[in-house]
C-alpha positions as CSV (number, residue, x, y, z in Angstrom):
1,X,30.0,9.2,59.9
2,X,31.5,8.5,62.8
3,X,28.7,8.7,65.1
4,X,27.1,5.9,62.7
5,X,30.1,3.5,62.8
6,X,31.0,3.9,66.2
7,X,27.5,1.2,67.3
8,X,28.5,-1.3,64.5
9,X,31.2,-2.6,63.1
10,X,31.2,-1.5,59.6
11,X,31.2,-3.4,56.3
12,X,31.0,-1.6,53.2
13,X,27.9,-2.7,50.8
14,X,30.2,-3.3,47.5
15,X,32.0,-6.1,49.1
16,X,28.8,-7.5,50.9
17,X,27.5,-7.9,47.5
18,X,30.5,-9.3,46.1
19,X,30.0,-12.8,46.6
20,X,26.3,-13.2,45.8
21,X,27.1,-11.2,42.4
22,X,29.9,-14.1,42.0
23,X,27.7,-16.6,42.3
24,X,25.2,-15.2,40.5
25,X,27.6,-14.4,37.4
26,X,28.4,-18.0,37.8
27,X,25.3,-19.4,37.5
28,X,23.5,-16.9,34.4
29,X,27.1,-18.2,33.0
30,X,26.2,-21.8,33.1
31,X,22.5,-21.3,32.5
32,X,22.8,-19.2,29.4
33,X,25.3,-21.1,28.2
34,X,23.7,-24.4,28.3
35,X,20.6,-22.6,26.4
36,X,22.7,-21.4,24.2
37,X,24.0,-25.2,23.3
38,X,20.7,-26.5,23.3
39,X,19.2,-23.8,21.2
40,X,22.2,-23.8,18.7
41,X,22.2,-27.3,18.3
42,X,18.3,-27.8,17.7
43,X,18.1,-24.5,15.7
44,X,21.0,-26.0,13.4
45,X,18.9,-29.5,13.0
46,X,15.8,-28.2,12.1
47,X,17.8,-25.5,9.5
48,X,19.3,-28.5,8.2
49,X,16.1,-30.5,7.9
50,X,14.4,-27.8,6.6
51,X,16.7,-27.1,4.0
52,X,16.6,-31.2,2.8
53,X,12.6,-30.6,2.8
54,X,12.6,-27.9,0.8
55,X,15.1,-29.2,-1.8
56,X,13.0,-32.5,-2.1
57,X,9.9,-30.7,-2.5
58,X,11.7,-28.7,-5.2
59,X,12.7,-32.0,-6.5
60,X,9.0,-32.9,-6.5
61,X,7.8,-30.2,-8.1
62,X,10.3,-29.9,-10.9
63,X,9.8,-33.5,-11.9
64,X,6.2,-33.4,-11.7
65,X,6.2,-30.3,-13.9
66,X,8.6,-32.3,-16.2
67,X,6.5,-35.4,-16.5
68,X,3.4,-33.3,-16.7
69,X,5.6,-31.5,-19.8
70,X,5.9,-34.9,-20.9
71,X,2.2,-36.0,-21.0
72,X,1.5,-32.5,-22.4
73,X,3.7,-33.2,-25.2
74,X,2.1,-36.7,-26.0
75,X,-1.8,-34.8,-25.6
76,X,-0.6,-32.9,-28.4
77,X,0.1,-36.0,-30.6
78,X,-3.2,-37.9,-28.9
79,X,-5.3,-35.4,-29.5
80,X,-4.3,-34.0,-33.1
81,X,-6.7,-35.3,-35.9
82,X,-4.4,-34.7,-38.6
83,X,-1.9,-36.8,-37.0
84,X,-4.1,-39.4,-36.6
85,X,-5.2,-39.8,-40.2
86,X,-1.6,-39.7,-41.1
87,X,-0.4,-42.5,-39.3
88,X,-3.5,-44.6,-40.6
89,X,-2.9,-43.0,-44.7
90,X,-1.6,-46.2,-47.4
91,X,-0.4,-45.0,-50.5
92,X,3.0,-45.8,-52.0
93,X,6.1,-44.9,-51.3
94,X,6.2,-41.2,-52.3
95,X,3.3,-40.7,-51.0
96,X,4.1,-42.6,-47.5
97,X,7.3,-40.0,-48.0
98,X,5.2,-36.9,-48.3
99,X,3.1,-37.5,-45.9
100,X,5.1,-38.4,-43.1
101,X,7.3,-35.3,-44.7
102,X,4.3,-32.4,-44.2
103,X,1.9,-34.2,-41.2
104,X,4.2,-36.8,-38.8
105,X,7.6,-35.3,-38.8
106,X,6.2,-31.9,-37.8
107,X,4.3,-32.9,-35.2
108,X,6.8,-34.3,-33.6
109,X,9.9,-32.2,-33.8
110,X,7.9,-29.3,-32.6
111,X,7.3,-30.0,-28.7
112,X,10.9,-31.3,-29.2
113,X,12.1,-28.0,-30.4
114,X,10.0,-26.8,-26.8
115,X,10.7,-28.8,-24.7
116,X,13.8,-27.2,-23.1
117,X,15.6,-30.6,-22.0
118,X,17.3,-33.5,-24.1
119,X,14.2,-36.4,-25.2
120,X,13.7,-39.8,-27.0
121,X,10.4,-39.3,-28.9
122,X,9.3,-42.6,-30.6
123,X,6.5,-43.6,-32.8
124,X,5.5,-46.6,-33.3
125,X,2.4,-46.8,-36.1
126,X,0.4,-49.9,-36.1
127,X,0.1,-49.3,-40.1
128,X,3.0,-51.4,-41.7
129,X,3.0,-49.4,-45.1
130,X,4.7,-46.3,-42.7
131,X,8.5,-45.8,-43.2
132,X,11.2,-46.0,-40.7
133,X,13.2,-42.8,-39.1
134,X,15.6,-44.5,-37.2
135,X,17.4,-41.8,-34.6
136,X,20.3,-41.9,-32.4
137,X,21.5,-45.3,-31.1
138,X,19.1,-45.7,-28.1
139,X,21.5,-47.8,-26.5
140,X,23.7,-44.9,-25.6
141,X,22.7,-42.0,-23.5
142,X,20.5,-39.0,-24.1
143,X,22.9,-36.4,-26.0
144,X,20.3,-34.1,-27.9
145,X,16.4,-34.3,-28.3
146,X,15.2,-36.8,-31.2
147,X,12.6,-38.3,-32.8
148,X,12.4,-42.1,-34.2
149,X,9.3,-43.7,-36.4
150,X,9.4,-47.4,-35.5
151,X,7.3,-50.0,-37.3
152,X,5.0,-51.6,-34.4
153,X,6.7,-55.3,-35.4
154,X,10.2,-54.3,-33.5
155,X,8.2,-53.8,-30.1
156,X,4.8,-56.3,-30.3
157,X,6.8,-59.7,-28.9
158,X,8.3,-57.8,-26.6
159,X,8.3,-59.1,-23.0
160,X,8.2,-55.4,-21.4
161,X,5.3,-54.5,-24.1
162,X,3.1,-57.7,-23.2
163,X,3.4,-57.1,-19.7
164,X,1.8,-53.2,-20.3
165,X,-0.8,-54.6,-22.5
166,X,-1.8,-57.5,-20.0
167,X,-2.3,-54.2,-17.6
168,X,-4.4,-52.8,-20.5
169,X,-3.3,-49.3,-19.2
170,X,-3.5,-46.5,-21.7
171,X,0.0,-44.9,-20.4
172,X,2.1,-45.5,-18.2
173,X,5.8,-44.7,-16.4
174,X,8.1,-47.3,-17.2
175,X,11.8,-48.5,-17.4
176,X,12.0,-50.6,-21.1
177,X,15.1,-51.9,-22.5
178,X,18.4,-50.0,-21.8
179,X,16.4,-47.3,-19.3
180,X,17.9,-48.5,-16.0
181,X,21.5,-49.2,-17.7
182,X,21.2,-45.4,-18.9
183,X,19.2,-43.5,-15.7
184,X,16.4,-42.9,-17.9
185,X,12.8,-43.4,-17.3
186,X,10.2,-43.6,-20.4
187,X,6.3,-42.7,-20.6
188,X,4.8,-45.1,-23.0
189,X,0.9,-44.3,-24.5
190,X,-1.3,-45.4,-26.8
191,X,-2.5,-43.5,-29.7
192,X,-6.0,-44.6,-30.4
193,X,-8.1,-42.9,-33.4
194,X,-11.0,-40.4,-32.4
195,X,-13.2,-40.5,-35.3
196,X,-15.3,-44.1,-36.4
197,X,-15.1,-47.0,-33.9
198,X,-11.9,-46.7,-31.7
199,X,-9.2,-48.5,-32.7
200,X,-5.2,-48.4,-31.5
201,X,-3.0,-46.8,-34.5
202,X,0.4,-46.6,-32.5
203,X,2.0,-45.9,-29.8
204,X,4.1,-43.4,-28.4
205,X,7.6,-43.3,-26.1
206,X,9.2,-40.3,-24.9
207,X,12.2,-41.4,-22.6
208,X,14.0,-38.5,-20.2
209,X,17.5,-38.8,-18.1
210,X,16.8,-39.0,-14.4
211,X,18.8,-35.7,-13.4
212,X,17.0,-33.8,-15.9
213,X,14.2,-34.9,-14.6
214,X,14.8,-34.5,-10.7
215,X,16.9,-31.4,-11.4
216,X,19.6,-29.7,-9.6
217,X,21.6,-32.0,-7.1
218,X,23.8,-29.0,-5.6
219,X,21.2,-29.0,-2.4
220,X,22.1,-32.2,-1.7
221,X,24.9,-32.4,0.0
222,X,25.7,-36.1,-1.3
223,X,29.1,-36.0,-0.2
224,X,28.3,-35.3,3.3
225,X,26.3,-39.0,3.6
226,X,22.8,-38.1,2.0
227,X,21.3,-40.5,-0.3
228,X,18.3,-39.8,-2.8
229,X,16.7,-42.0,-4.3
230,X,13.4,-42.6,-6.8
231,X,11.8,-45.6,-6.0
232,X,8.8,-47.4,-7.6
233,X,5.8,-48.0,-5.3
234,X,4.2,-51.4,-7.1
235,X,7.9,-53.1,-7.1
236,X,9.2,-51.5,-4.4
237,X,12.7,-51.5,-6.2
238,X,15.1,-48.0,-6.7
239,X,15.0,-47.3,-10.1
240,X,17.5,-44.6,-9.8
241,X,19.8,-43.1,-7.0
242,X,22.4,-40.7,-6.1
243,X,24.7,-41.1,-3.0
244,X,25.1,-44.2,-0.7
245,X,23.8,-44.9,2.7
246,X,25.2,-47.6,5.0
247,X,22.5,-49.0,7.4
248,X,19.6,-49.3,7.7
249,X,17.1,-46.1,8.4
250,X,14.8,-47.8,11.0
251,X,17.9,-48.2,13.7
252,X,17.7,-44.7,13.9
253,X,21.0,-43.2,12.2
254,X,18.9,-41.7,9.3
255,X,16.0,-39.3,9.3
256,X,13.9,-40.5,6.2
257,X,12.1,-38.2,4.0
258,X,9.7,-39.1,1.4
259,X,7.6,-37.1,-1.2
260,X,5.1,-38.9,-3.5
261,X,4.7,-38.1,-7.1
262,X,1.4,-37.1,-8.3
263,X,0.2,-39.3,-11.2
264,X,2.7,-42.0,-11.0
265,X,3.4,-45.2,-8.6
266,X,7.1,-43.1,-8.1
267,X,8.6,-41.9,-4.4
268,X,11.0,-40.0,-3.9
269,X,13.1,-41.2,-0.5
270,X,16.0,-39.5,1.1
271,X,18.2,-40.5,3.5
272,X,19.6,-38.1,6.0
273,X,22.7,-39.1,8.1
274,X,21.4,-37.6,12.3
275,X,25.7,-36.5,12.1
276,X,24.9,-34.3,9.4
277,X,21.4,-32.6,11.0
278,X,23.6,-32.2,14.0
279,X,27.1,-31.3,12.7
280,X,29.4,-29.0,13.9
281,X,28.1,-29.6,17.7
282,X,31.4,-30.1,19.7
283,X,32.8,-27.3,17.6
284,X,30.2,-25.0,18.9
285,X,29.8,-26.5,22.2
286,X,33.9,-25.8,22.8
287,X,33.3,-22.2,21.6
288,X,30.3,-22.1,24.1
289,X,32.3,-23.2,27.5
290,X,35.4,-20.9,26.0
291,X,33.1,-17.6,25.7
292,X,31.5,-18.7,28.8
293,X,34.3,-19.0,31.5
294,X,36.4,-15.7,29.4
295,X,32.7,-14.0,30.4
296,X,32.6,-15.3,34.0
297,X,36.4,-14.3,34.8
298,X,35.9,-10.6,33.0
299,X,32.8,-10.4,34.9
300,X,34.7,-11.3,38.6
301,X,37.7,-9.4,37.6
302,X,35.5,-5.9,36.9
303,X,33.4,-7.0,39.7
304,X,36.1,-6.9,42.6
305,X,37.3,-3.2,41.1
306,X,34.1,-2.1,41.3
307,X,34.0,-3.2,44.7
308,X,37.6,-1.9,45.8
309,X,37.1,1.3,44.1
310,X,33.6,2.2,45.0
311,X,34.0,1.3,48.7
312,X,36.3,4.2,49.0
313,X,34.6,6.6,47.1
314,X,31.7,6.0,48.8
315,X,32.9,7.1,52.1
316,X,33.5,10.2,50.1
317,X,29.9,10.4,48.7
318,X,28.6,9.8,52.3
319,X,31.0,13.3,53.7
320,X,29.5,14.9,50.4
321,X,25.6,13.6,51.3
322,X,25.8,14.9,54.5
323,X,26.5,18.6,53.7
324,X,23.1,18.4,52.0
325,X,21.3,17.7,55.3
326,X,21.0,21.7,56.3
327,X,19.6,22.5,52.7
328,X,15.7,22.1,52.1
329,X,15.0,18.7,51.0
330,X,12.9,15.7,52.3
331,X,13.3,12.4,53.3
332,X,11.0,10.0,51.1
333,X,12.5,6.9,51.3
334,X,14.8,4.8,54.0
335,X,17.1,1.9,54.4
336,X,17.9,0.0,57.6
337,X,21.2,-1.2,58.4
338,X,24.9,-0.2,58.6
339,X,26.1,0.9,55.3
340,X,26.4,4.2,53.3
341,X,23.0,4.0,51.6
342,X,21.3,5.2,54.6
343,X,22.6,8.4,53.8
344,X,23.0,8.4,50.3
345,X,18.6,8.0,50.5
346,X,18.3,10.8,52.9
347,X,20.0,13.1,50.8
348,X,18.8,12.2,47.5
349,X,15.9,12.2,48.4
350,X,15.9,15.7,49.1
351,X,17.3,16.2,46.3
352,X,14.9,13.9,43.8
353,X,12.1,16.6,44.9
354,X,13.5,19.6,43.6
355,X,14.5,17.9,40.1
356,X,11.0,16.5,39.4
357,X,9.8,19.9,40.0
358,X,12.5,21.5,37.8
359,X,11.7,19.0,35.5
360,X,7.7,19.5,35.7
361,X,8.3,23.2,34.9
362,X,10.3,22.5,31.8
363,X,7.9,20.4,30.3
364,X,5.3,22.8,31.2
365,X,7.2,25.9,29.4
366,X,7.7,22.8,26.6
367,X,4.3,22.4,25.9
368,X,3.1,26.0,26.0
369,X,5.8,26.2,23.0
370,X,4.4,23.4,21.2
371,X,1.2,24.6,21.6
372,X,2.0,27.7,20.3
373,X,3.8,26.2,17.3
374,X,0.6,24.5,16.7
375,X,-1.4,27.1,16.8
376,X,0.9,29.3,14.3
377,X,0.7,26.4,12.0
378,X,-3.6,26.5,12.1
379,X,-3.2,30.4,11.4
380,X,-1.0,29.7,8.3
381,X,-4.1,27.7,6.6
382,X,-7.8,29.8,7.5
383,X,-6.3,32.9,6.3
384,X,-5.3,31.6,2.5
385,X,-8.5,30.0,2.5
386,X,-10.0,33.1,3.6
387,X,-8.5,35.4,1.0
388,X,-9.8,33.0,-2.1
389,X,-13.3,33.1,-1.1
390,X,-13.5,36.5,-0.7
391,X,-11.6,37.5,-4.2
392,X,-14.3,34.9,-5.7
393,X,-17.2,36.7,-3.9
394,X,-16.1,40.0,-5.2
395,X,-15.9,38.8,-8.3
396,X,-19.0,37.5,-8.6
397,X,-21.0,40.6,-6.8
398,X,-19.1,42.6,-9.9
399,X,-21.1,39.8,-12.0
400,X,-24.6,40.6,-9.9
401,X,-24.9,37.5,-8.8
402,X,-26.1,38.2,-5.7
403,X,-27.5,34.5,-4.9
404,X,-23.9,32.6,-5.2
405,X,-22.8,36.0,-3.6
406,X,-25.3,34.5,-0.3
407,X,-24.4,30.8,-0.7
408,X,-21.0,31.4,-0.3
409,X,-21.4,34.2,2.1
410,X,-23.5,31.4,4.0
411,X,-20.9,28.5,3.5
412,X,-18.5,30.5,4.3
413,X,-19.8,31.4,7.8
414,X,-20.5,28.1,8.6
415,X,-17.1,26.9,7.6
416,X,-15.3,29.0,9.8
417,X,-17.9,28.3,12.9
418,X,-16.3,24.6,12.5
419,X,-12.8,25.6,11.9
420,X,-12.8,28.1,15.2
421,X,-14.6,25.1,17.2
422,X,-14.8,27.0,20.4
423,X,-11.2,27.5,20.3
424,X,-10.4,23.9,20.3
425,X,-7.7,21.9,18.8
426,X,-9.1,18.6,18.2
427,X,-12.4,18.2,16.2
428,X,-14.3,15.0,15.7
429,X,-13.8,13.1,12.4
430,X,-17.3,13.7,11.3
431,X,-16.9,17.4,12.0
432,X,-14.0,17.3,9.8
433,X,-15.6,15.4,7.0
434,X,-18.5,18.2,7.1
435,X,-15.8,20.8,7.3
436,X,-14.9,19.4,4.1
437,X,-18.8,19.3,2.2
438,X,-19.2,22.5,3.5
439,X,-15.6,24.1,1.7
440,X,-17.0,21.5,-1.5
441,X,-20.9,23.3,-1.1
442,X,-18.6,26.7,-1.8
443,X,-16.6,25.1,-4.7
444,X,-19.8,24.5,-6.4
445,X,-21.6,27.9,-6.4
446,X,-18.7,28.7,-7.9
447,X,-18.1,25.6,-10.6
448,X,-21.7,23.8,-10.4
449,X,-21.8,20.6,-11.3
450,X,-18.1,20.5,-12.8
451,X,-16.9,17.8,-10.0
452,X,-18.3,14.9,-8.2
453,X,-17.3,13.7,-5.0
454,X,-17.5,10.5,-3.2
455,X,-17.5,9.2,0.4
456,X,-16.3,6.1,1.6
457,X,-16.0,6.7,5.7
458,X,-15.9,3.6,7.7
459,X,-18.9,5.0,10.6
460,X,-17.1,3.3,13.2
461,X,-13.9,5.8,13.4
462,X,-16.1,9.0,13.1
463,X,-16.5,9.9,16.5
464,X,-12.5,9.7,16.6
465,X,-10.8,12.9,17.8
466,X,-8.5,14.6,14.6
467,X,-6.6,17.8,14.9
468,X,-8.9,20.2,12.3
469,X,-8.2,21.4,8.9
470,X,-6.2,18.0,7.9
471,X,-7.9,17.3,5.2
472,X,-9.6,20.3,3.4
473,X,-6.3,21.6,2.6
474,X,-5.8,18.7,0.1
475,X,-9.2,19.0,-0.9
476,X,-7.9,22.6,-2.1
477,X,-5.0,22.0,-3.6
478,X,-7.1,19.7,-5.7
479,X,-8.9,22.3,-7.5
480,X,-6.0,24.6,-6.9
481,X,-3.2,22.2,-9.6
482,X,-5.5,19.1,-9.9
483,X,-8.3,20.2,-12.7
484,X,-6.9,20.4,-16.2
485,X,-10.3,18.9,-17.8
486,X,-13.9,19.7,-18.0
487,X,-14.7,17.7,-14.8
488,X,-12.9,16.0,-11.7
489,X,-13.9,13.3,-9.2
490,X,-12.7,13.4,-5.6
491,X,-13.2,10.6,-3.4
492,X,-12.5,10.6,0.6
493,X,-12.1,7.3,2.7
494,X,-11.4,6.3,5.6
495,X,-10.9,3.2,7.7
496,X,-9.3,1.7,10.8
497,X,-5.8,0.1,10.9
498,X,-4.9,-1.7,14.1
499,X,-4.5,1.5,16.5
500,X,-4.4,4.0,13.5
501,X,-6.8,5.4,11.2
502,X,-6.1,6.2,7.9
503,X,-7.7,9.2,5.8
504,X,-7.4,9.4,2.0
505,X,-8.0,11.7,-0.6
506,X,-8.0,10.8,-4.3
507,X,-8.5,12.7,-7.3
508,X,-8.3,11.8,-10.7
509,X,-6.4,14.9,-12.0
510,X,-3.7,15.5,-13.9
511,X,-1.2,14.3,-11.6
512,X,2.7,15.0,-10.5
513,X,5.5,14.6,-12.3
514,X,7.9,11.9,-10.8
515,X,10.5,15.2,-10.4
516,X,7.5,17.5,-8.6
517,X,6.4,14.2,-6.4
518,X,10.6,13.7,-5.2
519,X,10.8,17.1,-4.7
520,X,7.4,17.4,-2.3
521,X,9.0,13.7,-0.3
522,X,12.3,15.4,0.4
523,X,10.8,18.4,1.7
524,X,11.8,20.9,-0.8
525,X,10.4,23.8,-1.0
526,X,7.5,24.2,-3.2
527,X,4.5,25.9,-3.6
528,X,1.9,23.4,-4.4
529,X,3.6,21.7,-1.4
530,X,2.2,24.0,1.0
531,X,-0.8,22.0,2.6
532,X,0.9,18.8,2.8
533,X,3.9,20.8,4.7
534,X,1.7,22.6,6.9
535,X,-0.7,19.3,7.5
536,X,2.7,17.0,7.7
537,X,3.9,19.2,10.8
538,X,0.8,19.5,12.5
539,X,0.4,15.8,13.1
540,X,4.0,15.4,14.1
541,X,3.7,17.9,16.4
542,X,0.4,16.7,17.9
543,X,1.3,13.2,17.6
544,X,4.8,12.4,16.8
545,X,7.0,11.4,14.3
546,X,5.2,7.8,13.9
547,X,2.3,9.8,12.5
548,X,2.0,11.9,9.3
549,X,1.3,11.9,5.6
550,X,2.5,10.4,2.4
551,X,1.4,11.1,-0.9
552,X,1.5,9.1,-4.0
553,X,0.7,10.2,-8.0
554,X,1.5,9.4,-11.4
555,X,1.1,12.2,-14.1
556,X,-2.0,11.9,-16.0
557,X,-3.6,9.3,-13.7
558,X,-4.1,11.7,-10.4
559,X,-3.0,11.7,-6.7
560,X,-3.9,10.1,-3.5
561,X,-2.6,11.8,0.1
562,X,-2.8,8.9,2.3
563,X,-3.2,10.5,6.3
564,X,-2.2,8.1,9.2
565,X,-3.3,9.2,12.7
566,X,-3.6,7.5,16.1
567,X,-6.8,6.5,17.6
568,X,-5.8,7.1,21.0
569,X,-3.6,9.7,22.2
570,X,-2.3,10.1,25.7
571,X,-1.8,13.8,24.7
572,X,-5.5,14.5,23.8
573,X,-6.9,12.4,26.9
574,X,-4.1,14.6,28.8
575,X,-5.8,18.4,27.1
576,X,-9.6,16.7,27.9
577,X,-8.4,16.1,31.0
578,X,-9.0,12.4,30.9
C-alpha cells in the first residue's frame, strides 16, 4: 500500500466519483421529472377525452336504441291488419265503443305497457265516426306513459302538420306544439291501409322527454363547464341542451365532439372546456418539483456517506486483498491508475476462478440428482403398465387364446422397444403418438372393437422432442375409471402455441365429480390421480414450473388433460449436445 502511494499522490475513487454522480443525480432528476409532467399531463387529457367520447357514444347508442324502440313500436301499429280495419270500421256509437274497446285500445297500451320509459302515444284516425280518448294534459310534462285517440280535424290546419305534408315524408322526428317548452321531441307517421288501393287512415305521434331519451347525465361533468347539446342538422338550431358554454369553440378554448344519429337529421355536439382536459396540472406539477428536489437532496446526502464511509473501509479491503496475493488465484482482469481497485481486481480475480468452479461442480452434482429423480419417476410408470398386461395375458392363455396371447405378446415387445429408446430421455412426438397406437393395438385384443379413437396431430410439431410416456398414461387411466358404457371414444390432438405445444386427450366417459377433480388440482392424494402426478412432475422437472398439465371434466360428459410443453429447450439442446 505504501509502496503504491508513495509514486502518486493518492485520491480515493468514492470521492473522485462524487461529483459526476451529483451531477448526474441532478440531471435524471430534472429529466425524469419533466417526463413525468409531460406524460401526466397528456395521459390525464386523453383519459379525460376519452372518458367524454365514450359517454357520448353511450349517449348515441342509448338514444338510437330508444328511437329505434320508438319506430318499433309504431311498425307494430303500421303493420297490424286488424288495427287498420278498425280505425277505418263506421257503425254507431256502441259499436264505434266496442270496437275501439277490443281492437284500438289494445293495440296501443301494449308497447306502452313495454316500453320501459314514460310516452305520449297519439292517434289520430282520418275516419270522423271514431270516438275521442283524450289523455293527460299535453301541455304539461311527461309524468306516466299514455295514450290519446284524436279526431284528425284538431291537427289538419295546423301550421307544423302542413309543413310535414308539403315534405310528403311518411315519418319523421319533429318538435310540434309544446315539445321545445317541455324537452320533448315527437316521431310523427302516417298510417296508410295495406289491403285495396292505399289510402292514409291516420296518423300516429309518440312524444319522449329528452333525458329519457339521451340517458344518464352523471358522465358529464356539467358542472365542471361541459355543455351537450342535440342539435338539428336541416335547421341548424339546439333543440335541447344541458350546461352552458361561454365562447365560442373555434378560438380554441373547447374541444368539440360530435356523434351523428343514425336515421334522423339529429347531432349530438359537446363542448369540452381545454381547463377541464387538462385540470389539476399545477397541482401535479408542484408535487413533481417537490418529490424531485426531496429525491435529489436524499440522493447527495446518501451519496457523500457512501463516499466518506467507503473511502475508509476501502483502505481496509485493500490490507485484506493483499493477504490473498500468496494464495493460488489468477489475475484476469486489470485497472490502470492510482486507486484501490487495482488491487481489489487482482485479488478477486483469483478468487472469481475458484467460485465458478465451486459453482460448476454444484450444478453438476445438481443435475445428476435431477436426473436421477427423473429417471425414478419413468420407473414408477413401465412397471404398472407392465404388471396389467401380463395378468391379462395369463388370463387369456387360461382361456386358450393363444392368438390375442401373441398379439399382445407382440405389442407388448414393441411397446417397450419405444419406451426403453436406447436409454434416452426424450423421444420424438411421433414416437410418442405410436407409443400410444401401439398400448391402444393391446387394448383391443383385449376389448375389440369396444372404443374408437381419433387423431387430430398438427404434422408440423411431430418431429418436436417430448420426454416419453406423457401421454399413454392418460390414455390408461381412461380405460382404467373412464368406461362405464358399452363403448368409448378417445381423441388425441395436438397443435402449436407460440413457443409451446399443446397435447390433449379427451374421452367421453363418465367423468369426475367436481369434489374428485378439486381434490386431483390441489394435489391430494388419490389413486386415479396417479398418471397425472407422475406426468405433472416429470415435465416440471425437465422443463420447469411454466410447463405441466391441467385437466378439466364434468361428470357424465368426460375429461380432457390438456399437456403444455416447450418447443425449444436449452436443457435438451444442452443433453444432445447442441
Amino acid at each position: 500500500m505504501k509502496r503504491f502511494l508513495s509514486g502518486k499522490k493518492y485520491i480515493p475513487f468514492t470521492y473522485k466519483m462524487l461529483v459526476p454522480y451529483l451531477v448526474l443525480v441532478l440531471l435524471t432528476d430534472i429529466a425524469v421529472g419533466y417526463i413525468s409532467f409531460t406524460m401526466l399531463v397528456q395521459s390525464r387529457t386523453e383519459m379525460a377525452e376519452t372518458n367524454i367520447r365514450t359517454a357520448l357514444e353511450q349517449t348515441r347508442n342509448n338514444i338510437v336504441y330508444q328511437m329505434d324502440e320508438i319506430k318499433r313500436m309504431s311498425n307494430s301499429l303500421f303493420l297490424n291488419t286488424n288495427f287498420q280495419n278498425a280505425l277505418q270500421f263506421r257503425g254507431d256509437i256502441v259499436e264505434n265503443m266496442l270496437k275501439m274497446r277490443d281492437d284500438i285500445v289494445p293495440y296501443m297500451k301494449s308497447p306502452l305497457q313495454l316500453y320501459g320509459n314514460k310516452l305520449r302515444l297519439v292517434l289520430y284516425p282520418v275516419n270522423d265516426s271514431m270516438l275521442e280518448i283524450p289523455g293527460d294534459d299535453m301541455t304539461q310534462p311527461i309524468g306516466r306513459s299514455d295514450y290519446y285517440v284524436l279526431s284528425y280535424r284538431n291537427i289538419e290546419h295546423a301550421e307544423w302538420f302542413r309543413s310535414i305534408a308539403s315534405l310528403n315524408q311518411d315519418n319523421i322526428w319533429i318538435q310540434i306544439e309544446t315539445d321545445r317548452e317541455l324537452g320533448n321531441l315527437s316521431y310523427f307517421r302516417k298510417l296508410v291501409n295495406s289491403s285495396g288501393a292505399p289510402s292514409v287512415i291516420g296518423y300516429v305521434r309518440v312524444t319522449a322527454r329528452f333525458d329519457e331519451l339521451l340517458g344518464n347525465f352523471d358522465t358529464f361533468p356539467i358542472e365542471r363547464g361541459i355543455a351537450l347539446r342535440l342539435l338539428d342538422k336541416a335547421t341548424g338550431t339546439s333543440v335541447y341542451e344541458r350546461g352552458e358554454a361561454s365562447g365560442d369553440a373555434r378560438d380554441g378554448s373547447y374541444l368539440l365532439l360530435t356523434e351523428d344519429i343514425p336515421g334522423s337529421n339529429f347531432v349530438i355536439e359537446t363542448r369540452v372546456p381545454r381547463s377541464y382536459l387538462s385540470q389539476d396540472a399545477s397541482r401535479m406539477q408542484r408535487v413533481i418539483e417537490t418529490v424531485c428536489l426531496i429525491s435529489f437532496l436524499v440522493m447527495a446526502f446518501i451519496g457523500y456517506l457512501v463516499a466518506r464511509l467507503s473511502g475508509k473501509k476501502m483502505k481496509r479491503i485493500v490490507t485484506l486483498v493483499q493477504s490473498f496475493q500468496e494464495g493460488n488465484f489468477h489475475k484476469r482482469i486489470g485497472f490502470t491508475g492510482n486507486d484501490e481497485f487495482v488491487f481489489i481486481a487482482d485479488a478477486f480475480n483469483r478468487m472469481a476462478r475458484s467460485i465458478q468452479e465451486l459453482i460448476r461442480n454444484v450444478y453438476e452434482q445438481g443435475i445428476h440428482k435431477k436426473q436421477a429423480e427423473l429417471d425414478a419417476l419413468q420407473a414408477q410408470i413401465s412397471p404398472h403398465f407392465l404388471y396389467n398386461t401380463l395378468s391379462t395375458i395369463g388370463s387369456l392363455a387360461n382361456l386358450g387364446e393363444a392368438d390375442k396371447v401373441t398379439q399382445m405378446v407382440h405389442g407388448l415387445s414393441r411397446f417397450y422397444r419405444l419406451t426403453l429408446n436406447e436409454g434416452q430421455v426424450d423421444i420424438s412426438l411421433d414416437k410418442e403418438v405410436e407409443q400410444v397406437k401401439t398400448y391402444l393395438d393391446i387394448q383391443r385384443v383385449k376389448y375389440a372393437d369396444a372404443f374408437r379413437v381419433y387423431y387430430d396431430i398438427d404434422p408440423d410439431i411431430l418431429h418436436i422432442p417430448v420426454i416419453k410416456l406423457i401421454l399413454q398414461p392418460f390414455v390408461e387411466n381412461i380405460f382404467k375409471h373412464a368406461w362405464f358404457g358399452e363403448s368409448i371414444a378417445i381423441r388425441l390432438t395436438g397443435k402449436r402455441l407460440g413457443d409451446r405445444i399443446e397435447l390433449k386427450v379427451i374421452d367421453n366417459g363418465i367423468g369426475m365429480r367436481p369434489d374428485t377433480l378439486r381434490a386431483m388440482r390441489s394435489g391430494s392424494p388419490d389413486p386415479t390421480g396417479y398418471g397425472l402426478r407422475n406426468v405433472e412432475e416429470r415435465i416440471k422437472l425437465r422443463y420447469g414450473n411454466d410447463y405441466g398439465i391441467r385437466i378439466g371434466s364434468h361428470y357424465g360428459a368426460g375429461t380432457t388433460v390438456q399437456l403444455i410443453l416447450p418447443i425449444d429447450n436449452a436443457e435438451i439442446r444442452e443433453d444432445k449436445g447442441a
